[in-house]
C-alpha positions in Angstrom: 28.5 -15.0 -18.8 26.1 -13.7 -16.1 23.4 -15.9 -14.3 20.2 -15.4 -14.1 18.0 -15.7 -11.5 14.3 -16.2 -13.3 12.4 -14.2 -11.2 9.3 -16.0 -9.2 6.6 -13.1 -9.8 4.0 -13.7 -12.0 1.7 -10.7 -13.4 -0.8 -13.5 -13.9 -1.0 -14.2 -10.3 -0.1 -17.8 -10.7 1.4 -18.6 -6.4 4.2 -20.2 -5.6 2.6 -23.7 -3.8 5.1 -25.1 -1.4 5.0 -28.7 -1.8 6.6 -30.8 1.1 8.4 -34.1 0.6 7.9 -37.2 3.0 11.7 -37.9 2.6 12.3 -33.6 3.1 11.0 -33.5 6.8 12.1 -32.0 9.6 14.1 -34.3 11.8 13.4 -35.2 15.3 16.9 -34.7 17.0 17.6 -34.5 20.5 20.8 -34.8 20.8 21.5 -30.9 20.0 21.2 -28.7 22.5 19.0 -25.4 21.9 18.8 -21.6 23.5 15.4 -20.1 24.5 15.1 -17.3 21.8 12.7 -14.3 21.6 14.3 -14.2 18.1 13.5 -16.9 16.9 10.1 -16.3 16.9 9.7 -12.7 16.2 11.1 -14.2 13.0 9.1 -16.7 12.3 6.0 -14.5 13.2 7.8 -12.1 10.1 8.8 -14.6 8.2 5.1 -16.0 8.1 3.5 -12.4 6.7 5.4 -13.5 3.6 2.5 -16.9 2.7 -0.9 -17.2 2.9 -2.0 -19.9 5.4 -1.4 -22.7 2.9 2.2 -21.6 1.9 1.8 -19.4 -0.9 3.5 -16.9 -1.3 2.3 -13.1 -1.0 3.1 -12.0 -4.4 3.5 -8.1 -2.9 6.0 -9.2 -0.7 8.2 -11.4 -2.9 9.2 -9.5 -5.8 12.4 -10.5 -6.4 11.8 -14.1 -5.8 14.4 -14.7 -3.2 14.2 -14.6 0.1 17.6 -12.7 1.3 15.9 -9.5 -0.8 12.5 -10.5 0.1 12.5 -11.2 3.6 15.7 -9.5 5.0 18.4 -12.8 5.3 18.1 -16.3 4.5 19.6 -18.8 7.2 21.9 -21.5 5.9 21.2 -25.0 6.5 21.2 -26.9 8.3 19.6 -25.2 11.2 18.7 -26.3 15.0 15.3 -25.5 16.5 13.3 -26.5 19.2 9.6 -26.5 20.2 8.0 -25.1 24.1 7.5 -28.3 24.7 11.3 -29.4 24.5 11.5 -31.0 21.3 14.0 -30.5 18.9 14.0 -30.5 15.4 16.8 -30.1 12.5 15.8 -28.2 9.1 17.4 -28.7 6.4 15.9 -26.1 3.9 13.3 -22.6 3.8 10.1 -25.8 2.9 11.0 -27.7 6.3 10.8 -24.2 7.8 7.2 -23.2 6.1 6.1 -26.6 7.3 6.7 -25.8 10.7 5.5 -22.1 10.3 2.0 -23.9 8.9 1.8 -26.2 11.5 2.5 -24.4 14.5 0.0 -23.1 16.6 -0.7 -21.5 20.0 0.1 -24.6 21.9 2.9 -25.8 20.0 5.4 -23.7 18.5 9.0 -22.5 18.1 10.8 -21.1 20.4 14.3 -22.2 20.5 17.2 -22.6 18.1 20.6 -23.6 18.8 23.6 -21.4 18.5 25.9 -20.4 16.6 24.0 -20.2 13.2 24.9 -18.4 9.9 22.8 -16.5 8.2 22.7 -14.9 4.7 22.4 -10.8 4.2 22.9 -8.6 1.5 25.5 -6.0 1.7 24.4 -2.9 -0.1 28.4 -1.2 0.3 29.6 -4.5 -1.2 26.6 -5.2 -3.2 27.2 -8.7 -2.0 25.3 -11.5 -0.3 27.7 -12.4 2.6 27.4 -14.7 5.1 27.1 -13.8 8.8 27.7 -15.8 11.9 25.2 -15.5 14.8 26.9 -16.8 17.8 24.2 -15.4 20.7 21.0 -14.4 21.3 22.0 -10.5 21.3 23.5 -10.7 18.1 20.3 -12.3 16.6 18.1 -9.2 17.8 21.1 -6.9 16.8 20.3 -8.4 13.0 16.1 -8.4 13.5 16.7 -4.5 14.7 18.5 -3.9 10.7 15.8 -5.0 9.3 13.1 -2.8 10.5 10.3 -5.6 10.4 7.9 -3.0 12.2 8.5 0.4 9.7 8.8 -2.0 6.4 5.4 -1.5 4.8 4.9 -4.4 1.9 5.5 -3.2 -2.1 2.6 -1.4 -3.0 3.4 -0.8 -6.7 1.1 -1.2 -9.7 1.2 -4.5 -12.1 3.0 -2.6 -15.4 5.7 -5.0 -16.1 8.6 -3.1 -17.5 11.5 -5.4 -15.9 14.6 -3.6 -14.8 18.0 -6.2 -13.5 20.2 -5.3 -10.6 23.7 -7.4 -10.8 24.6 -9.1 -7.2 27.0 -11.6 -6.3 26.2 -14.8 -4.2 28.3 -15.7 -1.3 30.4 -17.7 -3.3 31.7 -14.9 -5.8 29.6 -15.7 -8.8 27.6 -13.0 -10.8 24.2 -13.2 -11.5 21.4 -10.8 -11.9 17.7 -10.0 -10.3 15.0 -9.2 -12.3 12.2 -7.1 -11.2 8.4 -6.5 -12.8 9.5 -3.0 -12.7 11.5 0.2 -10.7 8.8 0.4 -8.6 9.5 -3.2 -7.1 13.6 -2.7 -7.1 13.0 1.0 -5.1 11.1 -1.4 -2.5 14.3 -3.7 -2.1 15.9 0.0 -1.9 17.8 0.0 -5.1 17.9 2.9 -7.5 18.3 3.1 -11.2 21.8 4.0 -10.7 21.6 0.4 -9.9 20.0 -1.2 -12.7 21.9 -2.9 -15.3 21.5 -2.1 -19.3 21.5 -5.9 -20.7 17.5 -6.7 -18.8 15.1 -8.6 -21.0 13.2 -10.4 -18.8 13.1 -13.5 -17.2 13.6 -17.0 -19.0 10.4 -18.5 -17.0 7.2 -17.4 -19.0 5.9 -15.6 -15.3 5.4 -11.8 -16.8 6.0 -11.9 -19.8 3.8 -13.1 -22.7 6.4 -14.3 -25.2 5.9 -18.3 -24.2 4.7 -21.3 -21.8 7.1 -24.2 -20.8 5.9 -26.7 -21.4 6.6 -29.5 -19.0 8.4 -31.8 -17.4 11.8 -30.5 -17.5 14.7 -30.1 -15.3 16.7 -27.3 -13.8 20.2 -27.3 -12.6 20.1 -25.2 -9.3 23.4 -23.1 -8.1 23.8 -26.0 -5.9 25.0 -28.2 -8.9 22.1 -30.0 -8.5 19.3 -31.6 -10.7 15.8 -31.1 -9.9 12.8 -32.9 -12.3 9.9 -30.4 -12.2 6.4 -30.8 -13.7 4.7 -27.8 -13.4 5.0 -23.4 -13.3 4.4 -23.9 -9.5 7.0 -26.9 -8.8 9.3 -25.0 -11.0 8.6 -22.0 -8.8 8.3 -23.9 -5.7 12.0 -25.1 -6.5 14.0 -22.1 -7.4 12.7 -19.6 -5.0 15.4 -20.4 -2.5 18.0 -20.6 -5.3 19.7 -17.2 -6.5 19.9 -18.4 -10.0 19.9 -22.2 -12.3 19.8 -23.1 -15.3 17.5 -25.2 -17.7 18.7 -29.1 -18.3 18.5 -28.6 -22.2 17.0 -29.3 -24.6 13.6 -28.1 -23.3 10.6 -27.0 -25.1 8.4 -23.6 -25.0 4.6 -23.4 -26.7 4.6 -20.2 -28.1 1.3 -17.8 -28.4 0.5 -19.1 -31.8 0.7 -23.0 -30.5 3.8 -23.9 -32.2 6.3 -25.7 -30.1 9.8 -25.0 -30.5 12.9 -27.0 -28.8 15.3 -24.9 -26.9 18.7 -26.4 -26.8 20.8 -23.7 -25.0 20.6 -20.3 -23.0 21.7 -18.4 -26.0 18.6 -19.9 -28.5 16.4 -18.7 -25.4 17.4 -15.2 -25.3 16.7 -15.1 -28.8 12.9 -15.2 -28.5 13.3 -12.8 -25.5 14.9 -10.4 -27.4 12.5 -11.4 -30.5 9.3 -11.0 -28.3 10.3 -7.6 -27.1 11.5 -6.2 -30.0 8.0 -7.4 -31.5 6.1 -5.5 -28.2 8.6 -3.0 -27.7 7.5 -0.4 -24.8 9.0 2.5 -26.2 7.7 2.0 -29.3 6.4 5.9 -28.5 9.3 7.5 -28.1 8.9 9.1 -31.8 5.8 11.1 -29.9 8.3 13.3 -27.5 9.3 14.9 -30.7 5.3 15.7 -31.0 4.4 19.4 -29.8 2.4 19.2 -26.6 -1.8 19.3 -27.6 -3.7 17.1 -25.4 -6.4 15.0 -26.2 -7.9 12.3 -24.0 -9.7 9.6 -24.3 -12.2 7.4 -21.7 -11.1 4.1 -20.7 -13.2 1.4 -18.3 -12.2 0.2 -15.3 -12.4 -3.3 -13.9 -15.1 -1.7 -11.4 -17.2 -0.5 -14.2 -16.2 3.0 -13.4 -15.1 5.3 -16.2 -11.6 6.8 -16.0 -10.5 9.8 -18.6 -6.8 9.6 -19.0 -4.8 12.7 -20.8 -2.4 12.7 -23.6 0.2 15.0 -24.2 -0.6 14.3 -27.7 -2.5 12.4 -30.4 1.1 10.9 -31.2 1.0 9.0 -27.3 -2.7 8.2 -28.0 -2.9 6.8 -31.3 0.3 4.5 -30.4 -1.6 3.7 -27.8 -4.0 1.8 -29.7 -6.5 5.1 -29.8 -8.2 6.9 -32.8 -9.5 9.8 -33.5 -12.7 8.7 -32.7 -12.0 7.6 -28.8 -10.8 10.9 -28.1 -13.4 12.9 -25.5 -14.0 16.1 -23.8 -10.6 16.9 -21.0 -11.3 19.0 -18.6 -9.2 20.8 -16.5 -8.8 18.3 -13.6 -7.3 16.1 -16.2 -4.7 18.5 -17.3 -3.5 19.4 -14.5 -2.8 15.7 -13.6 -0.3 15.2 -16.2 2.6 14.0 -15.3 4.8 16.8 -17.0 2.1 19.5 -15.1 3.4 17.4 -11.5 7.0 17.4 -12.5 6.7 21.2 -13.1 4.6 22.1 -10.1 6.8 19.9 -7.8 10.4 21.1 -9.1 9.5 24.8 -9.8 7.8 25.5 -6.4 9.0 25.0 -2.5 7.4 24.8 0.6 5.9 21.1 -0.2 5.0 19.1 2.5 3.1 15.6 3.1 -0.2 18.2 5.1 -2.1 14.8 4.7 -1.8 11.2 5.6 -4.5 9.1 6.3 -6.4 12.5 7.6 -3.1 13.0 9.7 -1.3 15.9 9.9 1.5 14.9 11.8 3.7 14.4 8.6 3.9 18.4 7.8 6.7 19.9 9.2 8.7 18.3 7.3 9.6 20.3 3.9 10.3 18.0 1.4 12.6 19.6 -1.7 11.8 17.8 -5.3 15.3 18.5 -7.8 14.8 18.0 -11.5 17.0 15.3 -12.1 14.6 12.8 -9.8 16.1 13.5 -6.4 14.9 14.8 -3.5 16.1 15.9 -0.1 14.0 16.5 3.5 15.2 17.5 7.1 14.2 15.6 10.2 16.0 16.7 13.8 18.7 18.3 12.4 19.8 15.7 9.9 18.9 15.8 6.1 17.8 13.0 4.3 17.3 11.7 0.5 15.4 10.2 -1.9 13.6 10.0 -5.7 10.4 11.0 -7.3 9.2 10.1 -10.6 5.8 11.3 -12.1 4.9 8.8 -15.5 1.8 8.3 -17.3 -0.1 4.9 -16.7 -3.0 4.6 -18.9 -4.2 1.2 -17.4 -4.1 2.7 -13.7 -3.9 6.5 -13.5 -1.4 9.2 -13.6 1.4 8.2 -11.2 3.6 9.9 -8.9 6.6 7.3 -7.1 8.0 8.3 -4.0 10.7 7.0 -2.0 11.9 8.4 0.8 15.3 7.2 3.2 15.3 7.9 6.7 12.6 8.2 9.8 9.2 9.3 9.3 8.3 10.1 6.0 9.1 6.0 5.0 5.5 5.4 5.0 5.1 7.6 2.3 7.4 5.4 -0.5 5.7 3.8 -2.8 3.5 4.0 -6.2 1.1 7.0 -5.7 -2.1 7.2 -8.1 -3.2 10.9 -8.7 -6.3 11.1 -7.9 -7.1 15.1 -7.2 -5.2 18.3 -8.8 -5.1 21.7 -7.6 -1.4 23.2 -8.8 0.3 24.6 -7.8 -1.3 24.3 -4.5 -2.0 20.6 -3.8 -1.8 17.1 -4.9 -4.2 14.3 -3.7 -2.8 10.8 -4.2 -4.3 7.1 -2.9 -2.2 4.1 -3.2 -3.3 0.1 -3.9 -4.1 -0.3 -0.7 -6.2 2.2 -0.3 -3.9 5.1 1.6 -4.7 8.6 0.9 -2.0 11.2 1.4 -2.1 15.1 0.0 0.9 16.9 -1.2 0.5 20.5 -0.6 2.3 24.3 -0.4 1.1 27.3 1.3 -0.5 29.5 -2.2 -2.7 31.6 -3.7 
């Protein structure tokens, strides 16, 4: 049977609060000697964007709930480091580390670490974590230079949860599986849905999915072997994020939406009401509506600004499932039309010469002709060299029409992510803003 990692992500916002122990320290030892290390705290300095100032954790930059995906490697402890002012320190776990990180400051901080050290990556040939020894300083920039801390832009994808599972396996040869709030997520972590495994329901923690709350204290069996008494969503949080997958100490019990509280006494019983919960809120629950003959209708739906938004159906049969009736459906114009997805996917598949003629009111992005294929693939040049990547255009009635890109390579990397349509001129342009606020035009030379 696989393991399950229970993915720390939480479409509630509820943070990850890294709690330090009095007995869980970092120890003062001298004794070890230590390296100066530019490294060592250009990692940190990384490693730091990835909490707030009091050790949360940035929910955008954590999706997969592990730091090896997360981050770029973990480093196995127990690890050697040393302060500017010569004292030296041994940490036994990633909370010592986020202790110091919260602690340090211009006067005082890291800057030595002693060598050699292991570390844990993720192998994307072997789809493997392995571990990897770092025996000098030049190796340790030779790793910092693969992960790209300077290109790598943080997840900027839209709160849907529809979970898709990618099967890894830990440095010890066991299975176990990562789940993710959605593709968007996975393509940041730069997996694909060739990727994604079929048997994905979710995660057993209650974060993102509104099937149950734990109800606490319980215990967890880490993949460590070892027994940890929690007694709350952010301890239990707190406590796995550093763990690839555990395990509940059964029986446990789960509140469910109506109140009732029902005793879990294995894995199995547990993956029941997953598999009951989504089969009661099934997502493609819709499907029946491709069968539909295209006649759109829209309908007017309020944002969290107070601003109005008109979304566009490709049918009553989408809108109606949707919650809609007859009576919610308004005037569409023309702009909204255009902006539907299956309008994109046509525009973008049938026509070439489609270039990224706007970034931020840059330019610099055009000369690079980007080819979109039907089956979700697409290809670009850049010196000489051609590169990959996907597409996908999907409706999102909460958010906006959305077009995902992701592109491998130089260059055009800033331009992954979850794009909201905002502007339609086909088969001529495309305007589209992300999250955070990043405006970029798609666009061909026409008529």
């Amino acid at each position: 049977m696989k393991n399950f990692k229970l993915l720390i992500f939480s479409m509630v916002m509820t943070l990850l609060v890294f709690t330090s122990c009095t007995n869980n320290e970092p120890v003062v030892d001298n004794q070890q000697n230590t390296e100066d290390s530019e490294s060592i705290t250009t990692t940190l300095n990384q490693l730091s964007r990835q909490f707030d100032e009091f050790g949360n954790l940035n929910l955008n930059n954590n999706p997969a709930g592990n730091v090896v995906f997360d981050f770029c490697f973990d480093f196995a402890y127990p690890l050697t480091l040393s302060y500017n002012n010569g004292t030296v320190v041994t940490v036994n776990s990633l909370d010592n580390l986020v202790d110091i990180m919260l602690t340090s400051t211009e006067q005082l901080y890291i800057n030595g670490i002693a060598f050699p050290f292991d570390v844990e990556v993720y192998n994307d040939s072997t789809n493997a974590i392995e571990v990897e020894t770092i025996n000098n300083e030049e190796e340790f920039i030779n790793l910092i230079e693969t992960c790209n801390f300077e290109t790598n832009q943080p997840c900027e994808c839209f709160e849907n949860y529809t979970p898709v599972c990618v099967e890894i396996t830990d440095p010890s040869g066991n299975t176990f599986v990562v789940t993710y709030p959605n593709a968007c997520y996975a393509a940041c972590d730069g997996f694909t849905e060739d990727d994604f495994v079929d048997d994905c329901e979710g995660d057993y923690n209650s974060n993102g999915n509104d099937c149950y709350t734990l109800v606490f204290p319980l215990s967890i069996i880490t993949d460590e072997n070892t027994t940890v008494t929690v007694n709350s969503q952010q301890e239990l949080d707190a406590a796995t994020y550093n763990s690839y997958y555990f395990d509940f100490v059964y029986p446990i019990d789960i509140s469910q939406n109506d109140g009732n509280i029902i005793t879990i006494n294995t894995r199995e019983e547990i993956e029941a009401v997953l598999n009951d919960c989504y089969d009661d809120n099934n997502p493609n629950e819709c499907e029946e509506c491709a069968n539909e003959p295209m006649d759109i209708v829209c309908v007017n739906i309020v944002q969290q600004d107070g601003s109005i938004y008109t979304y566009a159906y490709d049918n009553a049969c989408y809108a109606i499932c949707d919650g809609y009736t007859e009576a919610d459906f308004v005037f569409c114009n023309s702009g909204n039309d255009l902006c539907l997805p299956s309008a994109i996917s046509t525009a973008l598949t049938d026509q070439s010469g489609w270039t990224v003629s706007s970034f931020n009111n840059s330019n610099e992005l055009s000369v690079h002709e980007i080819t979109f294929n039907t089956d979700g693939n697409l290809q670009w040049e850049s010196g000489g060299t051609t590169f990959s990547g996907t597409w996908s255009a999907e409706e999102n009635p909460t958010s906006g029409n959305m077009l995902s890109l992701s592109f491998s390579g130089p260059d055009l990397q800033q331009a992954s992510g979850q794009w909201r349509i905002v502007e339609c001129n086909l088969p001529c342009s495309i305007t589209l803003q992300s999250n955070s606020g990043d405006e970029m035009t798609l666009s061909r030379e026409c008529d």
